[in-house]
N, C-alpha and C positions, 0 to 999 in steps of 0.2 A: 742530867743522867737520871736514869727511872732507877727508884727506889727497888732491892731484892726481895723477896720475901725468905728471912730464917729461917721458918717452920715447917715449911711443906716439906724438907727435903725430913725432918723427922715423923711425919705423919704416914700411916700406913693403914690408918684404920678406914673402913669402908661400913659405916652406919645405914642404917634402915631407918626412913620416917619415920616418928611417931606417929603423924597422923597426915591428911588429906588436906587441914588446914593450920592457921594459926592457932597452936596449943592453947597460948594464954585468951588470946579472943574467944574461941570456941567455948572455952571458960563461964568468961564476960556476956557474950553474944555480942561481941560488937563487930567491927568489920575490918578487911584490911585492903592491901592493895596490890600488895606481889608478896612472895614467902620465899627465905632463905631457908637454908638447912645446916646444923651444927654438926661440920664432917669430927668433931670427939665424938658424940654423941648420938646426934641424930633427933634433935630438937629444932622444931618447925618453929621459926617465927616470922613475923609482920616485918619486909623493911624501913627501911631510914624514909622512904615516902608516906609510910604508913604513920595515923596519929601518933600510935601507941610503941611502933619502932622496939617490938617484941627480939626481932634476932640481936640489936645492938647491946640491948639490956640485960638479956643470954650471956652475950661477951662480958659485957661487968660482972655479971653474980659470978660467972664461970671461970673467966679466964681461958675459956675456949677460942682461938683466936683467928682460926678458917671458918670458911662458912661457902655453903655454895648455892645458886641460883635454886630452889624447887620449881619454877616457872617451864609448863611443857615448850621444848623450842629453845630453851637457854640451855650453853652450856661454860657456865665460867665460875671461877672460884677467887674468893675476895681475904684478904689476912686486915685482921683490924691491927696488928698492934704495929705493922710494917706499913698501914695504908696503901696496899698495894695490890693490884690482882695477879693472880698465879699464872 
C-alpha cells in the first residue's frame, strides 16, 4: 500500500523562487545537479543527487516538508516527512 501524503491537503500557499539557481551554492560557487523548490517558502535548493543536497537540509533547518521539482519539463511534488510524492 503507498504511503499518503498529510500535508498537501493543508498546504495552500503558492511561492515564488528565490532565485534561477541553488541559493546556498550560488552562495558557495559550487555546483549542483537538479533543484527543488520549498512550496512554504520558496527556497531553491540542490537535490538529494546533488553533493551538497541543499533542499533536504532546507527540510531539517525548516521543517518545510513539500518541495517540488524546479527542473523545466518536471512536474511533481515530493513530502519528506511522508516519503512520498503527491
Amino acid at each position: 500500500m503507498a504511503t499518503k501524503c498529510t500535508h498537501a491537503a493543508e498546504h495552500d500557499k503558492k511561492p515564488k523562487p528565490h532565485s534561477k539557481g541553488c541559493e546556498d551554492c550560488l552562495k558557495t560557487g559550487d555546483t549542483w545537479v537538479h533543484l527543488r523548490m520549498c512550496l512554504e517558502c520558496g527556497h531553491v535548493g540542490c537535490c538529494d543527487s546533488s553533493k551538497n543536497r541543499h533542499a533536504r537540509a532546507h527540510f531539517h533547518s525548516t521543517h518545510h516538508p513539500l518541495i517540488q521539482s524546479a527542473e523545466r519539463g518536471e512536474d511533481w511534488k515530493w513530502c519528506y516527512i511522508d516519503d512520498t510524492y503527491l
